[in-house]
RODO-2510 file (C-alpha; in nm, 4 decimals, decimal comma):
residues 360
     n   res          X          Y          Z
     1     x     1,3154    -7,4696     2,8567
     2     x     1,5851    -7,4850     3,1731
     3     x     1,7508    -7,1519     3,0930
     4     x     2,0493    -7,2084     3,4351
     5     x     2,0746    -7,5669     3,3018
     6     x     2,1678    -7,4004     2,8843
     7     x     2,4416    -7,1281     3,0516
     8     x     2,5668    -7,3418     3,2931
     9     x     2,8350    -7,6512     3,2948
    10     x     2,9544    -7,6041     2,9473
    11     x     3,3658    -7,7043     2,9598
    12     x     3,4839    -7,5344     2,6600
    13     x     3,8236    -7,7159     2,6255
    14     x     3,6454    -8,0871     2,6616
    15     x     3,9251    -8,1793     2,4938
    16     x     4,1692    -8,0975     2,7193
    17     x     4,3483    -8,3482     2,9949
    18     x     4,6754    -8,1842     3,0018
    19     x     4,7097    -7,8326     3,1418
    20     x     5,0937    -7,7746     3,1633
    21     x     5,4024    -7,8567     3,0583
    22     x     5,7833    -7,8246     3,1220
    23     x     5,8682    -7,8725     2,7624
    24     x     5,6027    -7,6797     2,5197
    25     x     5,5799    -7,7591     2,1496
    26     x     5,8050    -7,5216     1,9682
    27     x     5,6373    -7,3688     1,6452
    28     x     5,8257    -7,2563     1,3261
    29     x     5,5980    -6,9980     1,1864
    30     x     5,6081    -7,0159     0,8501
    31     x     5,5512    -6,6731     0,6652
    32     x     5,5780    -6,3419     0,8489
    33     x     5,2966    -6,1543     0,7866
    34     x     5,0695    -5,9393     0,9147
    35     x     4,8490    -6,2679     1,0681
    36     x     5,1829    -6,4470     1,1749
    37     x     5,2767    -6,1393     1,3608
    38     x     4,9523    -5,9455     1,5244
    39     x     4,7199    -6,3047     1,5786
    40     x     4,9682    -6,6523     1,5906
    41     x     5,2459    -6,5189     1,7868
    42     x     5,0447    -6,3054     2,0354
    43     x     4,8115    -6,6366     2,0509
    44     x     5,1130    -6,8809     2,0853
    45     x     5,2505    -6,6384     2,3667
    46     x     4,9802    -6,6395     2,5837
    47     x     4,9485    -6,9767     2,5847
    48     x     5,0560    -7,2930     2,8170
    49     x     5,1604    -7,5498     2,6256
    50     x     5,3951    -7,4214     2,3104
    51     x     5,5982    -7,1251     2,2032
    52     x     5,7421    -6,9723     1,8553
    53     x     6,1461    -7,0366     1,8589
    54     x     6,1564    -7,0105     1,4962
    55     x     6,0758    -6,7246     1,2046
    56     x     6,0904    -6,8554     0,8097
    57     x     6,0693    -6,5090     0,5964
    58     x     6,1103    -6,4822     0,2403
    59     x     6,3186    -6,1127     0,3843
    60     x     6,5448    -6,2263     0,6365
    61     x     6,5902    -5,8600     0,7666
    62     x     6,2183    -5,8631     0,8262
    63     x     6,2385    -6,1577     1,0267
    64     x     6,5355    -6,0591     1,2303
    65     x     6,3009    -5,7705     1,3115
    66     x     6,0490    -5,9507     1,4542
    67     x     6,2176    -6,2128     1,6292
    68     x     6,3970    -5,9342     1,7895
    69     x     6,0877    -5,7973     1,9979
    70     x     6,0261    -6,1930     2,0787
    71     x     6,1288    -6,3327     2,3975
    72     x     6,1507    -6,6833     2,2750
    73     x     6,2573    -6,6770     1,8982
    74     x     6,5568    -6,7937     1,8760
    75     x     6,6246    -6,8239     1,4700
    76     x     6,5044    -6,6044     1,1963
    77     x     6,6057    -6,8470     0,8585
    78     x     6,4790    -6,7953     0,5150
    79     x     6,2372    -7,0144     0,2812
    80     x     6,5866    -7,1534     0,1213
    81     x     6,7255    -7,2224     0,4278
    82     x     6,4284    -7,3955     0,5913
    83     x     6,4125    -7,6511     0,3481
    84     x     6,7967    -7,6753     0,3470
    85     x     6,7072    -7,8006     0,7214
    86     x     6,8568    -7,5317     0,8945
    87     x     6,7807    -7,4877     1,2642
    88     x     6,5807    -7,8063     1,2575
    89     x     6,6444    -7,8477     1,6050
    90     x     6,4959    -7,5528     1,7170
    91     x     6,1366    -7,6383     1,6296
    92     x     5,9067    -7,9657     1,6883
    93     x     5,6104    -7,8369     1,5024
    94     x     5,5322    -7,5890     1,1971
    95     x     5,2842    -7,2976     1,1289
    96     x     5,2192    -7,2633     0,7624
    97     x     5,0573    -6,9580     0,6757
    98     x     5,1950    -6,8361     0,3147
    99     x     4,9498    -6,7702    -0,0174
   100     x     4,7445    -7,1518    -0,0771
   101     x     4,9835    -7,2228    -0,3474
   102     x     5,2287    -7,2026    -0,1696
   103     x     5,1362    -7,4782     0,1262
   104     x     5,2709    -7,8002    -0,0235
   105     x     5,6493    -7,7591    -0,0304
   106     x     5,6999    -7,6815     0,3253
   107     x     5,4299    -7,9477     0,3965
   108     x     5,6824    -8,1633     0,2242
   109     x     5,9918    -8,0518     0,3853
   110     x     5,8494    -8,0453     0,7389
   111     x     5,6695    -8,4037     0,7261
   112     x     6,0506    -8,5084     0,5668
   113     x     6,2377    -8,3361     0,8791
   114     x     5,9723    -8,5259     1,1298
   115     x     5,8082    -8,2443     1,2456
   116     x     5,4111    -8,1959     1,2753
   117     x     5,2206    -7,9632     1,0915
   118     x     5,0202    -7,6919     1,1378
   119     x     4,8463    -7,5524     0,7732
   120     x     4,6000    -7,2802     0,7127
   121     x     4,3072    -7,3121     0,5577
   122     x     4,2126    -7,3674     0,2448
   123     x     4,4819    -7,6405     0,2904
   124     x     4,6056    -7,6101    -0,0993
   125     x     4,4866    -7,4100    -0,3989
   126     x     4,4383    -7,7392    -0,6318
   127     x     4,2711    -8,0816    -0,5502
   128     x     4,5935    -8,2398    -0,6691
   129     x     4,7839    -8,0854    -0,4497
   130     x     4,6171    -8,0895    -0,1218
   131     x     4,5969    -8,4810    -0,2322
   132     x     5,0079    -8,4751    -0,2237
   133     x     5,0324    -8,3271     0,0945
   134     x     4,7810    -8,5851     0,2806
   135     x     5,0163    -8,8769     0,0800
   136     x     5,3263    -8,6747     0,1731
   137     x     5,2396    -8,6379     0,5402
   138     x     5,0688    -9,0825     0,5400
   139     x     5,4541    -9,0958     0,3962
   140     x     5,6095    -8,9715     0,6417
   141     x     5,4044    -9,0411     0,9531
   142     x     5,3613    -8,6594     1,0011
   143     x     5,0464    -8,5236     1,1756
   144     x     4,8742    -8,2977     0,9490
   145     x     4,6132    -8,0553     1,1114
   146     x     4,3937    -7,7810     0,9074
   147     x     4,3859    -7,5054     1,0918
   148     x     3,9775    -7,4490     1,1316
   149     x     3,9319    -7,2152     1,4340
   150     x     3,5825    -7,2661     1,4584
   151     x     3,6691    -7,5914     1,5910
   152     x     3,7771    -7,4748     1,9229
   153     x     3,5810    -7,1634     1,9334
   154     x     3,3217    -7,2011     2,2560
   155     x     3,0278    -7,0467     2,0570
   156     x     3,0385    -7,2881     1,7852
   157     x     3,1404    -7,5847     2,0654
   158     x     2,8240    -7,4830     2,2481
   159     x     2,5959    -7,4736     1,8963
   160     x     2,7026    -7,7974     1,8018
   161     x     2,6245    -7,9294     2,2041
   162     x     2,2961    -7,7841     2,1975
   163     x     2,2498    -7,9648     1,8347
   164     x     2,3388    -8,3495     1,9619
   165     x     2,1239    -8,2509     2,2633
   166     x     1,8335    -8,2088     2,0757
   167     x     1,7303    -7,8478     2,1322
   168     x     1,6146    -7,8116     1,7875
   169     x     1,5228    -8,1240     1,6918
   170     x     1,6172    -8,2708     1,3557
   171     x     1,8364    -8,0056     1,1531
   172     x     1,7281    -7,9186     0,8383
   173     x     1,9117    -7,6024     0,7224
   174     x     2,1857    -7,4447     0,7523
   175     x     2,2372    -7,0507     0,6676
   176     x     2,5950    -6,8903     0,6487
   177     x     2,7445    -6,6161     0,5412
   178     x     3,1040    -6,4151     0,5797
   179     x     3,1718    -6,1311     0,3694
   180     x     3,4216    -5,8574     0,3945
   181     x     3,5599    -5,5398     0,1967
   182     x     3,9466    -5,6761     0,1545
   183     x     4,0831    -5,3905    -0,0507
   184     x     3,9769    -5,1737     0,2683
   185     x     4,1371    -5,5044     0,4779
   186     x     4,4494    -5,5323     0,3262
   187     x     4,4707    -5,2336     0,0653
   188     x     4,7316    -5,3610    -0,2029
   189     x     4,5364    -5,4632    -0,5867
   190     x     4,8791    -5,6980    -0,5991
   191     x     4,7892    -5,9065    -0,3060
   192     x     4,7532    -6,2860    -0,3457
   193     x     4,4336    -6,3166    -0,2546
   194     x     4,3655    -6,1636    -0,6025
   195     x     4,5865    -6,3555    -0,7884
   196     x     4,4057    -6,6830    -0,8892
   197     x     4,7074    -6,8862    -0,8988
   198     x     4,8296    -6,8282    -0,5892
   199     x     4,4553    -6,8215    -0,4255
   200     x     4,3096    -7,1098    -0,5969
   201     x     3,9976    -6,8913    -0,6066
   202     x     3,8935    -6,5917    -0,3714
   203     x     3,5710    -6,5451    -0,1797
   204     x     3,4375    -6,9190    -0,1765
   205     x     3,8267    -7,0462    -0,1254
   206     x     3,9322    -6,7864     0,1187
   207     x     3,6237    -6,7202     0,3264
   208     x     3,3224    -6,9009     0,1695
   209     x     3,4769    -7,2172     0,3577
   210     x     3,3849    -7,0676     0,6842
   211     x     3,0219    -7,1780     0,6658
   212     x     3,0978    -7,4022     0,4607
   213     x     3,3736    -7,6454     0,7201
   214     x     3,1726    -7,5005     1,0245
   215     x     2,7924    -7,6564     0,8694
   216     x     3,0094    -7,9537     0,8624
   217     x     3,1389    -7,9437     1,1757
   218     x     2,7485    -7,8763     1,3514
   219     x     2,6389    -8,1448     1,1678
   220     x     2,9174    -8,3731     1,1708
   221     x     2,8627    -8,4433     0,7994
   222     x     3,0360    -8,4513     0,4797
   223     x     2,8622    -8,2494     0,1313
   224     x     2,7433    -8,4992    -0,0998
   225     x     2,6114    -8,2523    -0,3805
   226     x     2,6659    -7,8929    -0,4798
   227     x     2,5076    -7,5931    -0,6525
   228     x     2,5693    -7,2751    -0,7192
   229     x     2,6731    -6,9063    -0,8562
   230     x     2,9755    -6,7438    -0,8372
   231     x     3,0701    -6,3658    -1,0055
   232     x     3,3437    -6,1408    -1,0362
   233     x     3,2221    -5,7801    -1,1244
   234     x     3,4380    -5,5289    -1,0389
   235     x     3,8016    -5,5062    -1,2502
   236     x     3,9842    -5,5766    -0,9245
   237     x     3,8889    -5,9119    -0,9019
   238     x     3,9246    -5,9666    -1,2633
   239     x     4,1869    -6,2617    -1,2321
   240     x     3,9803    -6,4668    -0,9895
   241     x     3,6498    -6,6310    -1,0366
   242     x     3,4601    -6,5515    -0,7525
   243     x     3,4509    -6,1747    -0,6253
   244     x     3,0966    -6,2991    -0,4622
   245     x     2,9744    -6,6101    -0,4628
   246     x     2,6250    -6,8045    -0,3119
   247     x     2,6108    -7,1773    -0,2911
   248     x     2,3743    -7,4830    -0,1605
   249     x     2,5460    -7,7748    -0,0058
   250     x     2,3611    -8,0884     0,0623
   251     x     2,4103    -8,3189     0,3300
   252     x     2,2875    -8,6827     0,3973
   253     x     1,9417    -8,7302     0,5103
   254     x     1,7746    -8,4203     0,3308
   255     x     1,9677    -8,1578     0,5208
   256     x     2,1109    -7,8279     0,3084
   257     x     2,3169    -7,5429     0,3874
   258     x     2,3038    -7,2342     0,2059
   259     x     2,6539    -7,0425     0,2256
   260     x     2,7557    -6,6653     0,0765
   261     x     3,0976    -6,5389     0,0471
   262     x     3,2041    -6,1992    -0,0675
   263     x     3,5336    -6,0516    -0,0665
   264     x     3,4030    -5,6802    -0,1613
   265     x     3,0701    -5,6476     0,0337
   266     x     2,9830    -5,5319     0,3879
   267     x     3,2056    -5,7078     0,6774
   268     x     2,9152    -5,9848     0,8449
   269     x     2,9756    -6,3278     0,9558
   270     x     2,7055    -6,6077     1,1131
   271     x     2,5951    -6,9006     1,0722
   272     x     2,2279    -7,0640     1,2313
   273     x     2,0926    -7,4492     1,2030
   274     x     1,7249    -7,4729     1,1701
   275     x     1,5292    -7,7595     1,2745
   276     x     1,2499    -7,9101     1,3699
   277     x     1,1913    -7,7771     1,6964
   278     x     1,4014    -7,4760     1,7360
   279     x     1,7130    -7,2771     1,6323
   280     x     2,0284    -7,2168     1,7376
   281     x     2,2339    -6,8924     1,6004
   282     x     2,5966    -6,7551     1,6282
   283     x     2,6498    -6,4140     1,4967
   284     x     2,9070    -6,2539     1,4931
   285     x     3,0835    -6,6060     1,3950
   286     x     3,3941    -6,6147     1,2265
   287     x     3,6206    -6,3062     1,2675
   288     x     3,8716    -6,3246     1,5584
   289     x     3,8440    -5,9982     1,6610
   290     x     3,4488    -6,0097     1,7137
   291     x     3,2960    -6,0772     2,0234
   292     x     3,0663    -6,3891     1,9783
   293     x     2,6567    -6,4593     2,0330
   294     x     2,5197    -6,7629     2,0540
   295     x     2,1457    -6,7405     2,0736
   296     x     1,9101    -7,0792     2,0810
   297     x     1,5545    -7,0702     2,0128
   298     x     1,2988    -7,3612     2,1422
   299     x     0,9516    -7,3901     2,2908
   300     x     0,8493    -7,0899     2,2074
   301     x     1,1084    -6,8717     2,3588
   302     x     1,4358    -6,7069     2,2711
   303     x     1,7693    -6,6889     2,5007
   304     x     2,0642    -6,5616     2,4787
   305     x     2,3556    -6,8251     2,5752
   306     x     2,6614    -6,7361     2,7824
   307     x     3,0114    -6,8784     2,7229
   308     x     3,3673    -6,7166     2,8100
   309     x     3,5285    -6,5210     2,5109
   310     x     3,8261    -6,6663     2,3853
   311     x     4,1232    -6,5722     2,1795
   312     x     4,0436    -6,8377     1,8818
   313     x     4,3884    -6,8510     1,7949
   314     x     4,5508    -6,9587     2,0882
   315     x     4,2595    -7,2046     2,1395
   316     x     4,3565    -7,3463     1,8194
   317     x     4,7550    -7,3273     1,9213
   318     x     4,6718    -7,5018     2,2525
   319     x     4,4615    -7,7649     2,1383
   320     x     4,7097    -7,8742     1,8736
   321     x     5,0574    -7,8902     2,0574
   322     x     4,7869    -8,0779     2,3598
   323     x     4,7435    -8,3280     2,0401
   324     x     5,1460    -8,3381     2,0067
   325     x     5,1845    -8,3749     2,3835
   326     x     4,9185    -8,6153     2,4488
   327     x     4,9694    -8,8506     2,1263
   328     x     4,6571    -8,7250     2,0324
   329     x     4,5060    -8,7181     1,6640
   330     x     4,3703    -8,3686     1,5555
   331     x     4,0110    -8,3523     1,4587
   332     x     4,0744    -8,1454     1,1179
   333     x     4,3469    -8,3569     0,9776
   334     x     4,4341    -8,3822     0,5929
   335     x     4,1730    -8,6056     0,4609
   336     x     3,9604    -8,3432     0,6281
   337     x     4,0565    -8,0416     0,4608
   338     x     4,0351    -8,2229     0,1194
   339     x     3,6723    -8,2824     0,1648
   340     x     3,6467    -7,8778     0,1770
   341     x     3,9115    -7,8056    -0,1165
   342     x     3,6749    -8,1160    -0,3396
   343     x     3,3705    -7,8973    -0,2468
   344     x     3,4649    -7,5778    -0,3251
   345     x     3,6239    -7,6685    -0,6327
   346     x     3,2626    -7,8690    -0,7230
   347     x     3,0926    -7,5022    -0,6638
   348     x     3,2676    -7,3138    -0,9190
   349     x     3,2132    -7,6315    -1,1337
   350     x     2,8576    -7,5682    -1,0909
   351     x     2,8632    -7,2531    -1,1661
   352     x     3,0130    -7,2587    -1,4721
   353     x     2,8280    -7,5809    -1,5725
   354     x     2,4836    -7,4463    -1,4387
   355     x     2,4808    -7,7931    -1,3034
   356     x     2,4412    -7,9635    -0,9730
   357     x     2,7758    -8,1456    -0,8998
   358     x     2,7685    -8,5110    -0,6931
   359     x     3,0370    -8,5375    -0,4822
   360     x     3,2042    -8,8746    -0,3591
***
């Protein structure tokens, strides 16, 4: 195995042609938060290409507050007033990052004001829904991205290279897991997360699709069956299905990925393919604020592969206004995401069915 030829040449924004530009795309975020706040904004700011002008609160004080300590913010409007239109000129693009129930009405209003769109993941909390906003957006001729980080993040970008080279052969399985203690996260019982109508579900929905979108993404293929458990056991998580949860996805051509979720266990992410003639491992994968490892094993030996360390949010950020300003489509776009929401959905099917569950 060339080791200088595995940790050398990789371009981790392939994507990119354009580098600068005298008129960035101006973001609407979309929910003020702690996430909007302390990882978009900082992300959007340190990028090249686009810039927050706008704040959308429920509170308007709150917004006022932080738009205040921003250089570039120029309105802070409430939820009423965004859908009334207001400051519509201000913004080409929007950031949508309020409770999954919540996505589809500003999807709405911002594919109806022409501007592109910018959702977190899980894109909805219902199939139905996250089917309305892919019509709403074909409607309107409004580009729809899913906000997957792992697409642009250089560890998984370098996996997924070292996959279609070959390194390890024919993939067979894929392991995943992200788990975290949120009540030591975000300490409130009353958060949305918890609250299944608002969440849609909690550890598959909220971080079970890590390895779940990312095993798609390494093996550029779409589920076509599902199995699995899912449990809530502690009176916290009483109104939502899945306090932990453990699932097998199945892919074309005999390939399965194993994914766990838990939203009250120790904080771990990875995620490794297995083939035929090697591995390739990232760990830690999927929180922001970890530094990555990508490790590949072939031929016998073990190395450790080097790649820059990235904010993942403004990689995301960058790579979708370089869509906007390069009439580019986004990889993760609506029809996308809805592959995700159909899967999870199918797990907790199978769990309560004690079934396996065909997908489409």
């Amino acid at each position: 195995m060339n080791v200088d030829a595995l940790t050398g040449g990789f371009d981790r924004r392939d994507w990119q042609e354009q580098t600068e530009t005298d008129s960035p795309v101006r973001f609407a975020m979309i929910g003020v938060g702690w996430w909007t706040t302390e990882q978009a904004m900082p992300a959007v700011n340190a990028g090249d290409l686009c810039e927050t002008t706008v704040l959308v609160s429920s509170d308007r004080e709150k917004a006022a507050d932080v738009a205040a300590d921003s250089e570039t913010v120029e309105h802070a409007i409430t939820y009423e007033e965004f859908h009334d239109g207001v400051a519509s000129d201000a913004y080409d693009a929007v950031y949508i990052v309020t409770p999954n129930a919540l996505h589809l009405p500003y999807v709405e209003t911002a594919a109806e004001l022409g501007k592109a769109i910018l959702c977190e993941k899980p894109m909805e909390a219902t199939i139905e829904r996250a089917e309305r906003m892919v019509e709403v957006c074909d409607e309107h001729d409004a580009t729809l991205m899913i906000a997957y980080r792992m697409h642009t993040e250089p560890a998984v970008r370098r996996a997924k290279d070292l996959i279609d080279e070959g390194y390890i052969g024919d993939p067979l399985f894929v392991h995943g897991n992200m788990t975290e203690p949120i009540l030591e996260l975000v300490p409130d019982p009353d958060q949305w997360r918890l609250d299944g109508d608002l969440s849609g579900g909690c550890a598959v929905m909220d971080i079970g699709i890590y390895p779940l979108n990312t095993s798609r993404f390494l093996l550029d293929a779409d589920p076509t069956a599902v199995r699995g458990t899912v449990a809530s056991v502690q009176a916290e998580f009483a109104d939502v299905p899945d306090e932990h949860g453990a699932f097998q996805v199945d892919f074309p051509g005999h390939v399965y990925a194993v994914c766990t979720a838990s939203q009250n266990a120790h904080l771990d992410s990875h995620i490794s393919v297995l083939g035929t003639e090697g591995k390739v491992r990232v760990e830690p994968a999927f929180y922001p604020w970890d530094d990555r490892a990508l490790q590949l094993s072939h031929e016998g030996t073990t190395v450790d592969i080097g790649f820059e360390q990235i904010d993942q949010m403004e990689e995301e950020f960058e790579y979708f206004a370089h869509c906007l300003l390069t009439d580019t489509d986004p990889y993760a776009d609506g029809k996308h995401g809805l592959v995700d929401i159909k899967t999870i959905k199918a797990v907790y099917e199978a769990s309560e069915t004690e079934s396996t569950v065909t997908l489409d």
